[in-house]
N, C-alpha and C positions, 0 to 999 in steps of 0.2 A: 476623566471620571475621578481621577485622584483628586482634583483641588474640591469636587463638592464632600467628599469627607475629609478635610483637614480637620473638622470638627473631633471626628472618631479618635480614639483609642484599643488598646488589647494586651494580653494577656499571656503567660504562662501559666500549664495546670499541673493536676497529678500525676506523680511518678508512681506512686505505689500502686499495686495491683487492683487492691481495694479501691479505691476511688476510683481508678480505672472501668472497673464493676459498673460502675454508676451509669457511664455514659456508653453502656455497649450499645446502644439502640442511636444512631446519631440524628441530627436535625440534616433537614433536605438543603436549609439555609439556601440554593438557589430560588430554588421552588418553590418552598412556606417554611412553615413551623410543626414538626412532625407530622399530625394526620390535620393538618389543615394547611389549604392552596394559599400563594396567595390571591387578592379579592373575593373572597370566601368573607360571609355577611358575620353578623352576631347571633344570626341562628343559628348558623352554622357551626358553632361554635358551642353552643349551648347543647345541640344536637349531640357532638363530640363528649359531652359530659363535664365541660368546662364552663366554673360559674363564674362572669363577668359583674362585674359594681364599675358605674362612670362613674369617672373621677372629674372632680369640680375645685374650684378657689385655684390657691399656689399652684398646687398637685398638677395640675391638667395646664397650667398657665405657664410653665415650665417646659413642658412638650409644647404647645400650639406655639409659643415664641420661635420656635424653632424651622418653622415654616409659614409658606407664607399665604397658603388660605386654610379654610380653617377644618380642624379634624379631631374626632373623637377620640378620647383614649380611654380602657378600660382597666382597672387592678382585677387579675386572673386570679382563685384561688388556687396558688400550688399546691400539688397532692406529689409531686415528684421529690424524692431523696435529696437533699441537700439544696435546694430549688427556692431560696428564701423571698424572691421576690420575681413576679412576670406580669409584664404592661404589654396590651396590646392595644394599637393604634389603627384606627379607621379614616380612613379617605371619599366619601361620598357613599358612607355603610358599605368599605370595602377592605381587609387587611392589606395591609402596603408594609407595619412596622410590628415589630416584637422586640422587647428589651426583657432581657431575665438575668437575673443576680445569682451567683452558684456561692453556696460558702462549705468549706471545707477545710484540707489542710495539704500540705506540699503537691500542692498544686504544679503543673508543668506541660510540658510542648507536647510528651506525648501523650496524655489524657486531653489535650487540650484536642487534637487531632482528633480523637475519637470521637469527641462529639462535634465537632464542628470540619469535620473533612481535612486531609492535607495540603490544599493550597493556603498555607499561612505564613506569612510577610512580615519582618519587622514594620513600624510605624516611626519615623523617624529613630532619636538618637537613645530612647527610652527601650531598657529591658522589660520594661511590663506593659508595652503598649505595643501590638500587633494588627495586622489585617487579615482579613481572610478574602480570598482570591475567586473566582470561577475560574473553570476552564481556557477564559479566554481572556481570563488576568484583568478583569473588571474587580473591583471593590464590589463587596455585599456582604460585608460584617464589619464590625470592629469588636475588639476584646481587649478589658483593661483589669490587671492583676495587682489589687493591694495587697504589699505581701508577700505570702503566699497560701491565701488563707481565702481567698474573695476573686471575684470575677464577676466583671459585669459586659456581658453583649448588648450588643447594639447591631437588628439584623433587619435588613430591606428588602422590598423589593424597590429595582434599581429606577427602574420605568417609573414609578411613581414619584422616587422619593426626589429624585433630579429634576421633576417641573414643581415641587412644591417646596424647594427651598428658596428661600429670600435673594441672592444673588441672581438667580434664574432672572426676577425680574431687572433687576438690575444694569444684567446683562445687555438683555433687548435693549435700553433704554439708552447705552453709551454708545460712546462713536463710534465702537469697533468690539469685534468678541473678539480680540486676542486673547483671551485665557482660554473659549472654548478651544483656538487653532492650537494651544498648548497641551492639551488633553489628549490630545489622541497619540501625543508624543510619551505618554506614562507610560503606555506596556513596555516601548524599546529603551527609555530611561531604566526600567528596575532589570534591564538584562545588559546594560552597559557599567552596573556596578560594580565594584572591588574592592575588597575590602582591605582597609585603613594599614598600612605598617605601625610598626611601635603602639598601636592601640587608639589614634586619633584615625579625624575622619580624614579621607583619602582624599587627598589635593590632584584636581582636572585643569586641563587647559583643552580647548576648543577651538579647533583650526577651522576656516570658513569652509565648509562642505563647496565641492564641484560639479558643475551644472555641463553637461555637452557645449552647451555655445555661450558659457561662460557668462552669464547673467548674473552679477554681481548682485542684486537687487533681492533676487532671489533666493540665493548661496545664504547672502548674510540676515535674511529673513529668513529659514527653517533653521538656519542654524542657533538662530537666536532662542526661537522656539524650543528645540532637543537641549540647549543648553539652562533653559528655563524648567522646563521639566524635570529633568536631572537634580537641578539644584534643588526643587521641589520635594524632595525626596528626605532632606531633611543630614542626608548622612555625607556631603559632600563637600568640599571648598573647593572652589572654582575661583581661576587669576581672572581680574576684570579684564575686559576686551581690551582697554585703551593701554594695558600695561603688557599685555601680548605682542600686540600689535608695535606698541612701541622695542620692544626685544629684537621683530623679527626687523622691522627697518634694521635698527642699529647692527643686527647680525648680519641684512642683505639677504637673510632665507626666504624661503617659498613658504609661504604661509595657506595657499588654497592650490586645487589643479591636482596636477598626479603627486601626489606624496607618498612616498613607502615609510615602512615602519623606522628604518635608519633616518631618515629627515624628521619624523615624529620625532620619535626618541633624540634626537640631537634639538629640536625647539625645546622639547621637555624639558631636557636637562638645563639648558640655561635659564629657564623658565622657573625654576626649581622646583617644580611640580612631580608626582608620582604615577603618572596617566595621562598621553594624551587622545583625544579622540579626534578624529578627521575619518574624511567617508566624500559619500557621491549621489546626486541627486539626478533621477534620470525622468521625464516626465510621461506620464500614462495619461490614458482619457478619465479628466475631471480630476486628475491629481500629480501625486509623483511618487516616485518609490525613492526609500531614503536607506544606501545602505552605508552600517558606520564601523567601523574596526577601532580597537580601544590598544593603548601601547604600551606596556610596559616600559618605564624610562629607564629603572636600575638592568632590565633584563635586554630589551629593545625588541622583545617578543610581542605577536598579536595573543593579548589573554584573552580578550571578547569579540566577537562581531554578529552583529542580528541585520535586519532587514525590517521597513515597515512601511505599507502600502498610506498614503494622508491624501486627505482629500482638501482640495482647494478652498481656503475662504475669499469670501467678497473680495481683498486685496488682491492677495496671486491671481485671483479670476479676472481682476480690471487690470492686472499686469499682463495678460496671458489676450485680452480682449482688444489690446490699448487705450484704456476707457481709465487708466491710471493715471494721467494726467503726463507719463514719461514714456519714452520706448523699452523696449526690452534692455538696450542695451546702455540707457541712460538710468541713473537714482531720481526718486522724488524730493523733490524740496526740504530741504532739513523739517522745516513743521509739518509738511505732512508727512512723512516719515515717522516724525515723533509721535504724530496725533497715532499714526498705524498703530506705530509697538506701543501706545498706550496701553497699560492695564487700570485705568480708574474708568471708572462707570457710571453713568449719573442716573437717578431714578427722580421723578418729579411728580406733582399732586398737587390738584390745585384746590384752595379753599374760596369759593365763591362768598361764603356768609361774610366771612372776616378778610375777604380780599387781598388777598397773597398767596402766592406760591411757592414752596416750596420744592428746591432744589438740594439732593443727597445725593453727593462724591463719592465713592468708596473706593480705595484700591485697597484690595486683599495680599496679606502675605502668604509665606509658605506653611503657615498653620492657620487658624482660624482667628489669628488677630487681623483687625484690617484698621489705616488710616482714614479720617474723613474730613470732610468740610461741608457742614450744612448752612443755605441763603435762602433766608427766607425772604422772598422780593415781594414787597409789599407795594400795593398800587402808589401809596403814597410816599414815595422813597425815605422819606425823611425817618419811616419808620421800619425802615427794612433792613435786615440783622443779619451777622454772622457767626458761626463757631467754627472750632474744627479742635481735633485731635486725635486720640489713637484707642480704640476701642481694645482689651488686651483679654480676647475673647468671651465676653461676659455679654450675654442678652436680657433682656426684660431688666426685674427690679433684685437680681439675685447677684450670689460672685461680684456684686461692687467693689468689696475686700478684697479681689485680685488687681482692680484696676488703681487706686490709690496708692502713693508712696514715690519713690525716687525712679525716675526713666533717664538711662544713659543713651545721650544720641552720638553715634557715630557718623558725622558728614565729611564730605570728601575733599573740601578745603578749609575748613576751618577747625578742627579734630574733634574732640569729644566735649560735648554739652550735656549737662544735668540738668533737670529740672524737677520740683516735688511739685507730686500733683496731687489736686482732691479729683471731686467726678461730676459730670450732668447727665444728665438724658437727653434725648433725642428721639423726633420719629418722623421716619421716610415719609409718614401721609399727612402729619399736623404740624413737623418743624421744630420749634421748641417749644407750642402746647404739648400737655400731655396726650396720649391717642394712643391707639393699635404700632403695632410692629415696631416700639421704639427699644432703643438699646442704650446704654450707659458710654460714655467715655472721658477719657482723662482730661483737663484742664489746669491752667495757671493761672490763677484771678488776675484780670486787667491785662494780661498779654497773649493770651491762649491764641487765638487765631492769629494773629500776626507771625506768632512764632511759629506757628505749623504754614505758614501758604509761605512765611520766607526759606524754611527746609525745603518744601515740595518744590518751591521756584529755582534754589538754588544747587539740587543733588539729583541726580540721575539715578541713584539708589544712597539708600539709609538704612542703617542698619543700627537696632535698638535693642538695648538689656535691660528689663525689669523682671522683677519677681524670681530671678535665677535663670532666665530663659534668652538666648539672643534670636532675635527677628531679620530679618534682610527684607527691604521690599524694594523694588524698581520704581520710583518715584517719577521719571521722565515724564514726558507729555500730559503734564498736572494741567498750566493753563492755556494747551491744545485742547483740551476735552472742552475746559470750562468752556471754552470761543465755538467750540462746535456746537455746545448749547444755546449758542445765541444770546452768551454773555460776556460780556468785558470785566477786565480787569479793573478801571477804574472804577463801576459800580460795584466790584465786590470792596474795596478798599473805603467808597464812600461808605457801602453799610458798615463796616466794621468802624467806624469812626461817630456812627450815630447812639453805639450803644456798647462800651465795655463794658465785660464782666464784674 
């Protein structure tokens, strides 16, 4: 649930009593939006005594980007204290969203509470940006504090808001949902947390999880996943597998199997990490229960350990079936492997009138920036194009001013690349016409896509600073996916040859 609000942000509120006052009556936030459900209509609302104006042009064009069919939004007249601004959003004349804007003054956590319930989460590495939790540690808010003077929510229902975001489709359309099999790994990543010594984020190492009959395959598949998750989170550093792994040869440790917390804690330490996690994987019908103990390396104590029931995707299923192409106790093929733990995704649309198709990459990071490469295949090749870049979370024709300027790329054998970039657009359904669902992203006139499909070819992850912000993404199995779409490398490198920037 966590990567469909990387989008979100949140918030610290009032301490004083007085603004406390304000929010004694709080929002259902699972449910709806005080006395209204949600999928509750616009009469329904009107009923309520709440007057509704649709909003149209920028205004409404700035929400509907944001998803990916299309839905009404309305500007509510606030009659509530402090209440300066409230957008509600309709889905087939049905509430799904509310956003409302609070302004005030020393705003904080425990007025923040009062109206929006105690389950509230930092949101990554940002003192003014929070989540807010259900019961069963699902996302259904965000809250973002300029300040401490402003507040702005962002509140859903979750069943909707998750089939009509853009990725969603995206998803479908790639070789594999490895990001959905990552998902269900967020409730027991935010309870394997610790917080930071000296005030940085808290350094993890990640021992391969052990399976009863020792299924290698497997081990290093969930474990990939809880280690993804984790880092997801925004507040971690995690040592790369290949420099763990190289530690435990040279040391001759036990890296996976029975580990107690002295074996932890002695990888750790020479790892020079501040936590390490390792755990056990036991299988149930349709899944497996994953439990993981966390290590104190200065102490050599267990500080954390949860449990969490996951359910099989397609992979572990054709591992579990033999329909994997290996046995249990054998690995898949370096490429399918890679193509598995792919996170890029491709969505496709084809244009009959003007005879091309277009094909949209996308691997997301741990916030809402995502990498791309869009090919438009054109019947007539000679005319069939490529881009690619780094979208630095900006949609539609807005926040371009975020994407523009200097991007620092960290790759893993060649060290740090700079590049200034201006911007294009893009869209999943017309390519590089203009159309529906397109988004902005970064470019370097005459090298842009070259430079982005030789990172993606040559880095297993990258990791990128612009705007004051560092990114990490898992670049691996870029042109696994491509091939799985039924396309080759040399026609992406012919189009890219028929037309630069």
């Amino acid at each position: 649930m966590k990567n469909s609000f990387k989008k979100w942000f949140s918030v610290f509120f009032v301490f004083s009593v007085i603004c406390a006052g304000i929010f004694a009556s709080p929002i259902k936030i699972k449910n709806g939006y005080k006395d209204l459900n949600w999928g509750t209509t616009v009469k329904d609302a009107q009923k309520k005594g709440y007057k509704l104006s649709l909003l149209s042009g920028e205004e409404a064009k700035m929400f509907q980007n944001q998803f990916s069919e299309k839905v009404d939004v309305y500007y509510v007249k606030a009659t509530e204290k402090n209440l300066s601004l409230l957008v509600f959003v309709y889905y087939k004349e049905k509430l799904f969203c509310v956003c409302e804007s609070l302004e005030g003054k020393n705003f904080n956590l425990q007025t923040l509470k009062s109206r929006y319930g105690d389950k509230i989460v930092p949101a990554g590495d940002s003192e003014n940006q929070y989540f807010v939790l259900d019961d069963g540690n699902n996302l259904i808010a965000t809250l973002t504090l300029t300040g401490n003077t402003n507040v702005l929510a962002f509140i859903v229902d979750t069943s909707v808001y998750e089939k009509l975001l853009p990725e969603t489709a995206d998803n479908s359309a790639g070789a594999g949902n490895s990001s959905d099999f990552v998902k269900q790994f967020d409730g027991l990543a935010q309870k394997l947390l610790q917080d930071a010594k000296k005030g940085e984020k808290a350094s993890y190492a990640f021992l391969d999880f052990s399976t009863d009959d020792k299924n290698s395959v497997v081990e290093k598949y969930i474990t990939d996943a809880l280690t993804e998750a984790v880092f997801n989170t925004g507040k971690v550093k995690i040592i790369e597998r290949d420099n763990l792994e190289k530690i435990i040869n040279e040391q001759k440790l036990q890296s996976s199997g029975l580990v107690n917390e002295s074996q932890a804690a002695n990888i750790g330490n020479i790892a020079g990490v501040e936590y390490v996690c390792y755990g056990t994987i036991k299988e149930i019908e349709n899944g497996y229960t994953v439990s993981v103990r966390v290590v104190d390396v200065e102490s050599g104590e267990i500080c954390a350990m949860s449990r969490a029931n996951i359910t099989k995707d397609a992979y572990l299923a054709g591992i579990a079936s033999g329909n994997s192409g290996s046995s249990k106790k054998s690995s898949p093929s370096a490429a399918a492997k890679k193509t598995q733990n792919s996170l890029w995704v491709c969505q496709t649309s084809r244009n009959e009138f003007d005879g091309y198709t277009t094909y949209t990459f996308i691997l997301k990071g741990p916030q809402n920036e995502y990498l791309f490469m869009g090919y438009d295949k054109n019947d007539v090749p000679s005319k069939s194009l490529v881009r690619a870049g780094v979208n630095w979370g900006s949609t539609g024709n807005w926040d371009y001013d975020k994407i523009i300027g200097t991007y620092d790329f960290k790759t893993e054998n060649k060290g740090t690349v700079s590049k200034n970039f201006r911007y294009a657009s893009w869209s999943k359904d017309t390519g590089w016409k203009d159309g529906k669902n397109w988004f902005y992203f970064s470019y370097n006139k005459g090298e842009s896509a070259r430079f982005f499909i030789n990172l993606f070819e040559d880095n297993n992850y990258l990791t990128i600073r612009h705007d004051g912000n560092v990114r990490r993404f898992q670049t691996m199995g870029f042109w696994e996916t491509v091939e799985a779409n039924g396309l080759t490398k040399q026609e992406i490198f012919d189009a890219i040859g028929n037309e630069e920037f």
